[in-house]
N, CA, C and O atoms as a GROMACS GRO file, in nm:
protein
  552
    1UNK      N    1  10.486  11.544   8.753
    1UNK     CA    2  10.541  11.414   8.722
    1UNK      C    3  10.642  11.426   8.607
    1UNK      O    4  10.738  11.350   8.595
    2UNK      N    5  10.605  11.543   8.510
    2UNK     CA    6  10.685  11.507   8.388
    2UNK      C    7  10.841  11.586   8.446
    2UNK      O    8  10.957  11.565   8.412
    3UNK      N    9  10.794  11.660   8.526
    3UNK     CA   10  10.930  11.707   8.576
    3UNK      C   11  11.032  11.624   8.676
    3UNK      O   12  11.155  11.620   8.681
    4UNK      N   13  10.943  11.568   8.741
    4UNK     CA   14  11.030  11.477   8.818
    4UNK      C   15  11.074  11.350   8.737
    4UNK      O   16  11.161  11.281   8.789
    5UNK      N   17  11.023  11.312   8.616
    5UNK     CA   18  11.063  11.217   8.487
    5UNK      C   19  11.197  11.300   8.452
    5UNK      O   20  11.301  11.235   8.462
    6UNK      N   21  11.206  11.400   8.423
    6UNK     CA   22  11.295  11.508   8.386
    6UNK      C   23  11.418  11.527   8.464
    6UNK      O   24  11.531  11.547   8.421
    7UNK      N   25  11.374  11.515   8.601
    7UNK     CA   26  11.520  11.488   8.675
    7UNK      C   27  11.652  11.450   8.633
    7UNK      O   28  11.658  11.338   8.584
    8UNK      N   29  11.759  11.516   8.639
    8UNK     CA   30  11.875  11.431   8.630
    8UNK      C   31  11.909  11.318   8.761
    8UNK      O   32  11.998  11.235   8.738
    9UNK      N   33  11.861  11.315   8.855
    9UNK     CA   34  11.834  11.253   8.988
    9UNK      C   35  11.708  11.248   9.044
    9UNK      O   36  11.683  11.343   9.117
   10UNK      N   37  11.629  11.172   9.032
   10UNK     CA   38  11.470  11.147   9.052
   10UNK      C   39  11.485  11.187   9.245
   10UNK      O   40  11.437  11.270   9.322
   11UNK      N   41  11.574  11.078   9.252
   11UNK     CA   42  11.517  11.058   9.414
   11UNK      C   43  11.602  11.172   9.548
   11UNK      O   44  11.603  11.162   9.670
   12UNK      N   45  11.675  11.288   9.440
   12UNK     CA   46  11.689  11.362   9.470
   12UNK      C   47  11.592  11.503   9.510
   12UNK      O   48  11.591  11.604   9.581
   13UNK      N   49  11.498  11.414   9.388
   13UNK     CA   50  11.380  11.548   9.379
   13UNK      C   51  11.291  11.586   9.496
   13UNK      O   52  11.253  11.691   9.547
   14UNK      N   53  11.272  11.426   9.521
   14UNK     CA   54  11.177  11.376   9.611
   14UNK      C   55  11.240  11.355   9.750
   14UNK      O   56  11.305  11.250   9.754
   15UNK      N   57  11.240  11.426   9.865
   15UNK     CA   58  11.297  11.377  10.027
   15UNK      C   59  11.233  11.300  10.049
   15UNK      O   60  11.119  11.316  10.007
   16UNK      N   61  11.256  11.201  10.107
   16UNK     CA   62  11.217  11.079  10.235
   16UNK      C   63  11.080  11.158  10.321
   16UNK      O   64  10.987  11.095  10.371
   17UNK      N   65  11.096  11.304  10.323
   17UNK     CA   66  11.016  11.319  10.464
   17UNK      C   67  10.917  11.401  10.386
   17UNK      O   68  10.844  11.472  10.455
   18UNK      N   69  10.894  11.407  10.215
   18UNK     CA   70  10.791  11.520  10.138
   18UNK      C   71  10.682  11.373  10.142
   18UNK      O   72  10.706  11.253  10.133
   19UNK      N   73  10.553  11.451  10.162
   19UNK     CA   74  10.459  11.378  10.140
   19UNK      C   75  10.347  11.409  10.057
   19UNK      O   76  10.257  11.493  10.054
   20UNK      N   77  10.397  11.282   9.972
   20UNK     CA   78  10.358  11.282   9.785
   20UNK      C   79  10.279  11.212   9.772
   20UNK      O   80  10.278  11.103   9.830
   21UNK      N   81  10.178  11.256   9.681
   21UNK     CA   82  10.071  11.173   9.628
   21UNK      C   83   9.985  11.222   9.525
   21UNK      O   84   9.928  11.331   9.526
   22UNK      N   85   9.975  11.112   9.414
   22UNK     CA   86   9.908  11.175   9.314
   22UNK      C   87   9.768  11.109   9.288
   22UNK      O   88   9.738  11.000   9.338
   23UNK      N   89   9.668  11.194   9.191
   23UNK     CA   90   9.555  11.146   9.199
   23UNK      C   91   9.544  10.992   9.155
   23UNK      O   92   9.651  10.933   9.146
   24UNK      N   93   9.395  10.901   9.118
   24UNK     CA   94   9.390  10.826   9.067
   24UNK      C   95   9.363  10.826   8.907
   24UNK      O   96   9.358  10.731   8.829
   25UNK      N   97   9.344  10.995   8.879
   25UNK     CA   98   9.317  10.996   8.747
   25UNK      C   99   9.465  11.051   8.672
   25UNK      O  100   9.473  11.072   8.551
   26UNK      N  101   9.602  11.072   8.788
   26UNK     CA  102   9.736  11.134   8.750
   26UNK      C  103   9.797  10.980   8.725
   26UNK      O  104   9.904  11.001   8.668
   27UNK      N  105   9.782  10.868   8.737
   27UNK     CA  106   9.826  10.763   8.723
   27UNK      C  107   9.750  10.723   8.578
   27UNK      O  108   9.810  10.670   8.485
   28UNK      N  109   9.607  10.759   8.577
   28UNK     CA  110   9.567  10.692   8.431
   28UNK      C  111   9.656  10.732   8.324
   28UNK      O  112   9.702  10.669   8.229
   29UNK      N  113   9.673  10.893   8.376
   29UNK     CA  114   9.771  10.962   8.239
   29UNK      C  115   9.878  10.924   8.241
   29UNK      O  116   9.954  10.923   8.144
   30UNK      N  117   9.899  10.890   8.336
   30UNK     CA  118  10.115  10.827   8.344
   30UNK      C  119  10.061  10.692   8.256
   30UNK      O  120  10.148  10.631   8.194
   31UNK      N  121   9.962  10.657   8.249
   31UNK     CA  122   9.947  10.458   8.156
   31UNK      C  123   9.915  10.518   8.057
   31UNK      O  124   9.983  10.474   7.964
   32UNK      N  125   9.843  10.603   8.021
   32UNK     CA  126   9.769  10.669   7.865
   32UNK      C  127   9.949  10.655   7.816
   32UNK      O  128   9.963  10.572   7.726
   33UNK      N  129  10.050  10.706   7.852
   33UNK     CA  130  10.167  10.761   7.833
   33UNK      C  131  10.226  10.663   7.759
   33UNK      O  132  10.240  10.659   7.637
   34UNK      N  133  10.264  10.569   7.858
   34UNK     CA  134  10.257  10.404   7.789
   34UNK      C  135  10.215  10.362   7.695
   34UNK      O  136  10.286  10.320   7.604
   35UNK      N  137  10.070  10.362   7.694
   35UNK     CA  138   9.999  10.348   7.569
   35UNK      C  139  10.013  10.398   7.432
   35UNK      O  140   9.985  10.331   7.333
   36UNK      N  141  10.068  10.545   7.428
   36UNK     CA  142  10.001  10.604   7.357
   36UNK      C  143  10.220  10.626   7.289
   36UNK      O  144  10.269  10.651   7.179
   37UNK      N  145  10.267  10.607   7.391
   37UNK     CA  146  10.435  10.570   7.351
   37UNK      C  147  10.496  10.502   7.190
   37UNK      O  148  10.459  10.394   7.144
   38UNK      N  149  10.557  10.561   7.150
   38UNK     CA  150  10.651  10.474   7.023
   38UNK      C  151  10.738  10.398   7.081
   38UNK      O  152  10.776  10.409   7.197
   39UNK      N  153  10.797  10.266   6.949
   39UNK     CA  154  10.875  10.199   6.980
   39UNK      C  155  10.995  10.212   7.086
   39UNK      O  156  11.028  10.144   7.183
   40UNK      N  157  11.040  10.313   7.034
   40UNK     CA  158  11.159  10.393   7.138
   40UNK      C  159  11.158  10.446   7.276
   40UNK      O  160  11.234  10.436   7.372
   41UNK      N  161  11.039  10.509   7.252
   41UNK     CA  162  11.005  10.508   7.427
   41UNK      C  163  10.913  10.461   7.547
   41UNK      O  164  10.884  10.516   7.653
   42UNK      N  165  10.878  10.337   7.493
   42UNK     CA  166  10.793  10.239   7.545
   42UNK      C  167  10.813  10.209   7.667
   42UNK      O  168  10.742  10.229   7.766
   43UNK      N  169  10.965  10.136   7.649
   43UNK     CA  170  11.019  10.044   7.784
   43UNK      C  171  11.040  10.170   7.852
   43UNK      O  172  10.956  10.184   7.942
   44UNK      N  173  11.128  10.277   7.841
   44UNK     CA  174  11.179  10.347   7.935
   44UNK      C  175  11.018  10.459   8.003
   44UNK      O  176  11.028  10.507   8.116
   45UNK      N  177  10.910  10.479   7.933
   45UNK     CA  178  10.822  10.551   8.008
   45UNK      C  179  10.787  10.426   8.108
   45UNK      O  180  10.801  10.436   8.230
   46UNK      N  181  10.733  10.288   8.032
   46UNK     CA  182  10.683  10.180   8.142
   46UNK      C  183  10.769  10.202   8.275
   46UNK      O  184  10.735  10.224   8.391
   47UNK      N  185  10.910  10.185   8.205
   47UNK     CA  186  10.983  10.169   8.378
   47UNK      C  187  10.933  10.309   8.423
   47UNK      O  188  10.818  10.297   8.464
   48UNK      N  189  10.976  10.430   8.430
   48UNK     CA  190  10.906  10.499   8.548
   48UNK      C  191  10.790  10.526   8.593
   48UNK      O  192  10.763  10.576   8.702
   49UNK      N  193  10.692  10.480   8.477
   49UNK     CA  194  10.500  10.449   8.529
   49UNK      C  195  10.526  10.354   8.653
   49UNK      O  196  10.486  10.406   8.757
   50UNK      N  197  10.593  10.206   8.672
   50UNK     CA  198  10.600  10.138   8.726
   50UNK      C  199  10.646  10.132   8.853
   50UNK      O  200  10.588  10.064   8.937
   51UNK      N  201  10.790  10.226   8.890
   51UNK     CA  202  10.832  10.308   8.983
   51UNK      C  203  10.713  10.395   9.069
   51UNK      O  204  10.700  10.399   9.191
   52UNK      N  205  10.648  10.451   8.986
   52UNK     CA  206  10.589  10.585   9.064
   52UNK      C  207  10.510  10.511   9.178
   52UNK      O  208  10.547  10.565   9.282
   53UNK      N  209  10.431  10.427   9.204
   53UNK     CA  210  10.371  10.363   9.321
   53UNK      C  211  10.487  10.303   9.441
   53UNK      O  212  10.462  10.296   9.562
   54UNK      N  213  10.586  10.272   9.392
   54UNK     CA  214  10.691  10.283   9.534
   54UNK      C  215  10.737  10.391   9.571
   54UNK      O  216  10.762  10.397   9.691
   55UNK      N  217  10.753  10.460   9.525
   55UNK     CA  218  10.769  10.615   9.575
   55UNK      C  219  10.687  10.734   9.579
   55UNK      O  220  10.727  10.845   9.614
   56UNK      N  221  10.560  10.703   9.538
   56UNK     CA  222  10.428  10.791   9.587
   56UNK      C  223  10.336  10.733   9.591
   56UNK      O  224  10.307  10.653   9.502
   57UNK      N  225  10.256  10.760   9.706
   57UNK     CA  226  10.105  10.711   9.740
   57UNK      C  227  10.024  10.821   9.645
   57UNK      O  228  10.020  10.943   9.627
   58UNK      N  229   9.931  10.643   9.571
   58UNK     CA  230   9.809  10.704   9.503
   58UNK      C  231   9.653  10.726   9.603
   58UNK      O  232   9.619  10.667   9.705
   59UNK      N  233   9.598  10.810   9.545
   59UNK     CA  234   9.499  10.867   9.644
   59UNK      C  235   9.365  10.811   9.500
   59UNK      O  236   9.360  10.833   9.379
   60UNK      N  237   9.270  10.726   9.602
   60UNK     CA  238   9.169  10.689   9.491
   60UNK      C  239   9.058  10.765   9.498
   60UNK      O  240   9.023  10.813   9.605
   61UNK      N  241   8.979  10.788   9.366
   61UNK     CA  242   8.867  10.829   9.362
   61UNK      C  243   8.749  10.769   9.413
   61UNK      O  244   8.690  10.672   9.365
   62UNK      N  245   8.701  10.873   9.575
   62UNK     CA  246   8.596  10.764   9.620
   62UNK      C  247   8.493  10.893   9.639
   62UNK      O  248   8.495  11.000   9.578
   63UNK      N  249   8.390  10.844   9.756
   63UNK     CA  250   8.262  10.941   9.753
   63UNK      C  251   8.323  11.052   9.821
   63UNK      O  252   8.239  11.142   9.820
   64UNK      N  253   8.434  11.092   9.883
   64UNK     CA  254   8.459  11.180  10.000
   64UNK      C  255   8.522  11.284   9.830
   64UNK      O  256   8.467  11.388   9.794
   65UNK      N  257   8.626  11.228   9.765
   65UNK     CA  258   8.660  11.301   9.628
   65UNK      C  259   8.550  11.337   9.574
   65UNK      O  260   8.536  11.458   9.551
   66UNK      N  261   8.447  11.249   9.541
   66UNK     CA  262   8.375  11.278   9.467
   66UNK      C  263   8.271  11.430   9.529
   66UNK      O  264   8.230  11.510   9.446
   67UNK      N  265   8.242  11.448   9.671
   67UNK     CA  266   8.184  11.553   9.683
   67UNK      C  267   8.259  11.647   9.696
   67UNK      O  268   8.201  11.748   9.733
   68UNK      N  269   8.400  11.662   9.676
   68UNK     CA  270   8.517  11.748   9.720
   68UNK      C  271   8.453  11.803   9.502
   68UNK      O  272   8.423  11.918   9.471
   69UNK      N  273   8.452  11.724   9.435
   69UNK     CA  274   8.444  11.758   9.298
   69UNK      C  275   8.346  11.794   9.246
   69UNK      O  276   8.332  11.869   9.149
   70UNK      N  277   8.270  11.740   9.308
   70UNK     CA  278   8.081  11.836   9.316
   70UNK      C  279   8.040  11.972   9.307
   70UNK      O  280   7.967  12.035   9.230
   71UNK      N  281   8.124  12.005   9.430
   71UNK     CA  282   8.147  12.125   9.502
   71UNK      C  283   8.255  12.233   9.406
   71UNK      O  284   8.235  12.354   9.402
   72UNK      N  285   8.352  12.176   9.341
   72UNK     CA  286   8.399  12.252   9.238
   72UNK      C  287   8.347  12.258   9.134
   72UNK      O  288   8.364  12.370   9.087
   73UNK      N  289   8.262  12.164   9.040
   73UNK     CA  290   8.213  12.178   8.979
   73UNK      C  291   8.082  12.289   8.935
   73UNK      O  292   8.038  12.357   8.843
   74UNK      N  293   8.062  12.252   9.063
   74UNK     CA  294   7.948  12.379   9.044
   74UNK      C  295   7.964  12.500   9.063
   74UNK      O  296   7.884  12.584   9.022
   75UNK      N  297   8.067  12.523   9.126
   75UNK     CA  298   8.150  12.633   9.144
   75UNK      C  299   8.193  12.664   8.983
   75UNK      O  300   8.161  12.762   8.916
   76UNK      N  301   8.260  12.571   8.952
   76UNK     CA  302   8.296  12.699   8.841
   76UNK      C  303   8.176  12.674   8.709
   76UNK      O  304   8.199  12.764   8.628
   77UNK      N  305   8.085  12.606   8.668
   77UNK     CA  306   7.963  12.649   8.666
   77UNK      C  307   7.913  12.724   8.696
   77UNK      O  308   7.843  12.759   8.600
   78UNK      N  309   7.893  12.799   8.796
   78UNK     CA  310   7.835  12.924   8.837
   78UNK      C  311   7.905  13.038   8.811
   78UNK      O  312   7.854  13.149   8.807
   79UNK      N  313   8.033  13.012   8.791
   79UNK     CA  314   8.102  13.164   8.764
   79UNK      C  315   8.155  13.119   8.642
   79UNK      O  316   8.276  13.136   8.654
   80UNK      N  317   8.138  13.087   8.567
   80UNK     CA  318   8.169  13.049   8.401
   80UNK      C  319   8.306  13.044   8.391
   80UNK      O  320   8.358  13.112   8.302
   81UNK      N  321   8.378  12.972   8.469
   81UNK     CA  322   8.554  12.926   8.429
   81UNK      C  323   8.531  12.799   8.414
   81UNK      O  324   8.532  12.752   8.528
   82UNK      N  325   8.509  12.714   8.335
   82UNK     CA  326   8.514  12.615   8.334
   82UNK      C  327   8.666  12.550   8.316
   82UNK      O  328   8.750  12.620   8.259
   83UNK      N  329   8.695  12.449   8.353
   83UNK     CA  330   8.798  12.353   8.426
   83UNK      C  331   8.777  12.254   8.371
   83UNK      O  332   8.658  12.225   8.359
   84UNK      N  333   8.910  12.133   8.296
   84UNK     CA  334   8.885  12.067   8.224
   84UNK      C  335   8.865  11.867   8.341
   84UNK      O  336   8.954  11.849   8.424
   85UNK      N  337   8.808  11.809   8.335
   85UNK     CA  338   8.739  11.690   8.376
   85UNK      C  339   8.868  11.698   8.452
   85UNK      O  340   8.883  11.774   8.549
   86UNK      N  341   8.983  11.597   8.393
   86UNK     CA  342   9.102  11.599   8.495
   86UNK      C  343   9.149  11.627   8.592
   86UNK      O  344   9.186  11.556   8.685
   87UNK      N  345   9.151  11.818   8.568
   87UNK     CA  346   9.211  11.924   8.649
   87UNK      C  347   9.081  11.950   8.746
   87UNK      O  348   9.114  12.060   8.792
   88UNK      N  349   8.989  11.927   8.791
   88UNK     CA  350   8.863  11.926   8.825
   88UNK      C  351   8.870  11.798   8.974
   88UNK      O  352   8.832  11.822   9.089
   89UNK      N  353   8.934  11.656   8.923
   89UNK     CA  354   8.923  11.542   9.002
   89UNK      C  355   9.100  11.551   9.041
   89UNK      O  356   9.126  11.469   9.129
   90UNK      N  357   9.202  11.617   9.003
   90UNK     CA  358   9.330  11.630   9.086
   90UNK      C  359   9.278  11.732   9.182
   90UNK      O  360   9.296  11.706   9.301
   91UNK      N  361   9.206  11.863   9.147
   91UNK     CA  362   9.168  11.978   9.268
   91UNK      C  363   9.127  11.870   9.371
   91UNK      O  364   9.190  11.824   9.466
   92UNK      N  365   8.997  11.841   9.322
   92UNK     CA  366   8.878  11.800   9.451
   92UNK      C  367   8.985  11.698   9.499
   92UNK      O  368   8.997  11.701   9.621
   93UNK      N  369   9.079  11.594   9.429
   93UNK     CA  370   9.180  11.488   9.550
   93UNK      C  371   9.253  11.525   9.615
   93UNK      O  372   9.289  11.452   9.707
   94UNK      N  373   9.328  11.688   9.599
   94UNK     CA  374   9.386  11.799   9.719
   94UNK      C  375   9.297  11.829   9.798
   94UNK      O  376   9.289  11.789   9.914
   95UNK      N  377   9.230  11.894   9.750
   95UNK     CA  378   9.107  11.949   9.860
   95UNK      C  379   9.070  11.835   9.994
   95UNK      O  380   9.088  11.862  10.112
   96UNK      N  381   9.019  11.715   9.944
   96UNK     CA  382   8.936  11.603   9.981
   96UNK      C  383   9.081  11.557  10.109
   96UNK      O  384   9.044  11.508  10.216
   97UNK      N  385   9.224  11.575  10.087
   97UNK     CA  386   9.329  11.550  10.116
   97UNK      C  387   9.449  11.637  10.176
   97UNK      O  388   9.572  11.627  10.182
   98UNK      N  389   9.334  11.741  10.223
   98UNK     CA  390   9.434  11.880  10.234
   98UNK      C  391   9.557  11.862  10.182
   98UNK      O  392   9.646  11.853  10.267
   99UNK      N  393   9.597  11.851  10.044
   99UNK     CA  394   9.674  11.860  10.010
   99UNK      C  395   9.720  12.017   9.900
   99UNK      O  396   9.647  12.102   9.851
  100UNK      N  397   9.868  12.000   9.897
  100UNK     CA  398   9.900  12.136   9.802
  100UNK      C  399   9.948  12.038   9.640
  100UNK      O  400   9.991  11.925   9.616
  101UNK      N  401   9.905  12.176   9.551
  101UNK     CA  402   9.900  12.082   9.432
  101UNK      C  403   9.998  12.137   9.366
  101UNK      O  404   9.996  12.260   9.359
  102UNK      N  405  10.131  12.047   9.285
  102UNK     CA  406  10.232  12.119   9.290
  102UNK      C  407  10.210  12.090   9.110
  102UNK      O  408  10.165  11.986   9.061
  103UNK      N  409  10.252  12.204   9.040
  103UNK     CA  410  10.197  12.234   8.900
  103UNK      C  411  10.299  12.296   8.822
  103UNK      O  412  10.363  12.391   8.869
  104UNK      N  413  10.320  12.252   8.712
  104UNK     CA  414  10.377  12.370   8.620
  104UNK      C  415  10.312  12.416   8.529
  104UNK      O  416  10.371  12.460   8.431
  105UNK      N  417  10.154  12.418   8.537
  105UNK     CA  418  10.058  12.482   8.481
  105UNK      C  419  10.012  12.582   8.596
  105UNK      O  420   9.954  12.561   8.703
  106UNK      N  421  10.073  12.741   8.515
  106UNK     CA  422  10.035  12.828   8.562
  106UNK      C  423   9.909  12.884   8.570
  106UNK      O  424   9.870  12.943   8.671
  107UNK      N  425   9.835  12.866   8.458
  107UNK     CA  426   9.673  12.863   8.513
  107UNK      C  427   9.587  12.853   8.578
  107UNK      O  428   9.478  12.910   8.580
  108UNK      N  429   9.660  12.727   8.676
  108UNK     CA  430   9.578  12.662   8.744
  108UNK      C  431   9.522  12.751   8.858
  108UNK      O  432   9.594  12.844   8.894
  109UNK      N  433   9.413  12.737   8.913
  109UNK     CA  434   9.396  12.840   9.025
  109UNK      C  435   9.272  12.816   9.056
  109UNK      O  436   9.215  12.821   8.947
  110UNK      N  437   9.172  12.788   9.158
  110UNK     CA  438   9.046  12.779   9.209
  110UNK      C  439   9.026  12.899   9.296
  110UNK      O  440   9.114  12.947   9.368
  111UNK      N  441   8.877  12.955   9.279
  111UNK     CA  442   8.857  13.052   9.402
  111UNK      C  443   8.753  13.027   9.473
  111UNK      O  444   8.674  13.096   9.408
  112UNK      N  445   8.683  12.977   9.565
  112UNK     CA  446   8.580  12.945   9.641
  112UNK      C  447   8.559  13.022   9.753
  112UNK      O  448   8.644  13.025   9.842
  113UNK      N  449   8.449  13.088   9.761
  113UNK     CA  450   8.423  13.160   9.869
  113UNK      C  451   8.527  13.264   9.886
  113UNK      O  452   8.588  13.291   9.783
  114UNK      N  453   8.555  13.318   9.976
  114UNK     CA  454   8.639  13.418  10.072
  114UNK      C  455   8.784  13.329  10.016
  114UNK      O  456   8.879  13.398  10.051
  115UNK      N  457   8.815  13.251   9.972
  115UNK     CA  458   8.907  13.180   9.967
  115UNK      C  459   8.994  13.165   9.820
  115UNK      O  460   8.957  13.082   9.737
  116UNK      N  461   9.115  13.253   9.793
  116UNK     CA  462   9.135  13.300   9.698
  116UNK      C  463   9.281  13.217   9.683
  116UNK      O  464   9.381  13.287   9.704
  117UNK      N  465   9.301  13.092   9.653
  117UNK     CA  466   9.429  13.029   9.657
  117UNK      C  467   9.461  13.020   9.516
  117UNK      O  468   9.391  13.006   9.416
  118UNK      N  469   9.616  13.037   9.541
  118UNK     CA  470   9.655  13.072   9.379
  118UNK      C  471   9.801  12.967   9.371
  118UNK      O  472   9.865  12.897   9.450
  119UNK      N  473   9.806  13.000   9.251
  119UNK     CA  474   9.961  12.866   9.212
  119UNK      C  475  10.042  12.938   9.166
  119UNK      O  476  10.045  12.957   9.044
  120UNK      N  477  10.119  12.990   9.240
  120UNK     CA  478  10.212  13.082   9.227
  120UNK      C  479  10.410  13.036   9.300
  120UNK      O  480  10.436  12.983   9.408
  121UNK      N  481  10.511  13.082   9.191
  121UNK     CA  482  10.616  13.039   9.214
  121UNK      C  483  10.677  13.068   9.357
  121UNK      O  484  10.699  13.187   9.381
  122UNK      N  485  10.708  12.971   9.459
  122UNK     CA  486  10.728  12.981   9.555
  122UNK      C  487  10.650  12.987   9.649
  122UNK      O  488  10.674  13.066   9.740
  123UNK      N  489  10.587  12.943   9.652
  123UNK     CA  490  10.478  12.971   9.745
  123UNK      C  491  10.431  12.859   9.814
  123UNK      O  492  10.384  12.784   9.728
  124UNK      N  493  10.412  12.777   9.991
  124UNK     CA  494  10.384  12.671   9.992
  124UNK      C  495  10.445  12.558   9.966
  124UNK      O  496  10.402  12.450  10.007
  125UNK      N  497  10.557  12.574   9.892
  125UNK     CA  498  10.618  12.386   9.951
  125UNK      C  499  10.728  12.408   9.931
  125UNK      O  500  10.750  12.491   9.842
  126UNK      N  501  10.840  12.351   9.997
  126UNK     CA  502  10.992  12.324  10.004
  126UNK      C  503  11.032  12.393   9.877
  126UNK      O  504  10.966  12.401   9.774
  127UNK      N  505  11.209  12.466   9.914
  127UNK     CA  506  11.245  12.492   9.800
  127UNK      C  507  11.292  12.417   9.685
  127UNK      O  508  11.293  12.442   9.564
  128UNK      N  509  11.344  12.288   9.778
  128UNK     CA  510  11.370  12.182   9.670
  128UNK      C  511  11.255  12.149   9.554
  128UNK      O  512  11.299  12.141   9.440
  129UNK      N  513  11.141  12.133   9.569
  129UNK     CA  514  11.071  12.113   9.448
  129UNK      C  515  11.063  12.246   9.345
  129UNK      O  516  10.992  12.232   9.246
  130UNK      N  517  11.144  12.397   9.365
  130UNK     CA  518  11.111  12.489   9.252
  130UNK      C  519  11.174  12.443   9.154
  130UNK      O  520  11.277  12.376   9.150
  131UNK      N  521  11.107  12.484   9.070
  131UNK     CA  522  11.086  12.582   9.034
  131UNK      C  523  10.906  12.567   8.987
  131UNK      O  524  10.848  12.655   8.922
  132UNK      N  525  10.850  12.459   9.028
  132UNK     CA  526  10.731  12.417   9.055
  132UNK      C  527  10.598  12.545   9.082
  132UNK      O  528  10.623  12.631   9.166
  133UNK      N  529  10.503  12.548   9.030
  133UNK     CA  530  10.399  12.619   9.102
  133UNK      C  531  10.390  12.578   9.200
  133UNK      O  532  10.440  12.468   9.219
  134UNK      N  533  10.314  12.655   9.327
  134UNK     CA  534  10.278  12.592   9.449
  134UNK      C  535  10.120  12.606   9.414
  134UNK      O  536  10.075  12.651   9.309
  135UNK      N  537  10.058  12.564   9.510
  135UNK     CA  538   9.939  12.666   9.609
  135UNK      C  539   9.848  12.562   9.679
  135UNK      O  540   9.864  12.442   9.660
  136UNK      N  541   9.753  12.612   9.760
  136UNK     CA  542   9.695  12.517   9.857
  136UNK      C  543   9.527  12.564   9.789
  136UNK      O  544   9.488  12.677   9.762
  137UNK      N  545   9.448  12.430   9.775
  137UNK     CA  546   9.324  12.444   9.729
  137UNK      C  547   9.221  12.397   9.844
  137UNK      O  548   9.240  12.295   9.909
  138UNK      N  549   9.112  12.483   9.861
  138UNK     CA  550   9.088  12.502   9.993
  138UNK      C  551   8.937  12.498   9.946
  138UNK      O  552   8.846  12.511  10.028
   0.00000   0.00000   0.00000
């Protein structure tokens, strides 16, 4: 998001035919943003918090997320990487959404089972969104 805020052309970033969507807990942080904003950049974060729902579908936290986040949780519980609350409920709303989670936190990375998906440059979605991490969480 902060990159596509970053745009010199937003709706360049984004094609008509990419299908976008961010969590329900990636919208709290776009309002924390708002909130947490100085005088100076109040109005202009509001306007693109306000934007982002006409041009991406939010995905809500329900029971189908919630066992998609269960399931990671205990996962990395069991293998001692722990994952911070956030980054935990955006995974499980890809997962829950076969979706790919597009990041410029290189860290990011889940491994479950036989299933070793990583967020790596280029990898998994259009070139127009690089210089973006990719990867698919499975």
């Amino acid at each position: 998001m902060t990159a596509l805020k970053r745009a010199d052309q937003p709706d360049e970033t984004l094609h008509d035919d990419d299908d976008v969507a961010i969590a329900a807990v990636t919208a709290a942080e776009l309002l924390v943003g708002i909130e947490l904003a100085d005088r100076q950049h109040h109005d202009e974060r509001q306007a693109f918090v306000e934007g982002v729902p006409e041009r991406i579908q939010g995905i809500a936290y329900d029971v189908t997320v919630a066992r998609h986040r269960a399931t990671l949780l205990a996962h990395v519980r069991r293998t001692g990487r722990p994952r911070g609350a956030h980054d935990l409920q955006i995974a499980a709303t890809a997962r829950a959404s076969n979706r790919t989670v597009i990041t410029t936190d290189q860290s990011s990375s889940f491994v479950i089972g036989r299933a070793r998906p990583r967020l790596s440059k280029g990898a998994n979605a259009p070139s127009h969104l690089e210089p973006a991490a990719r990867g698919q969480l499975h």
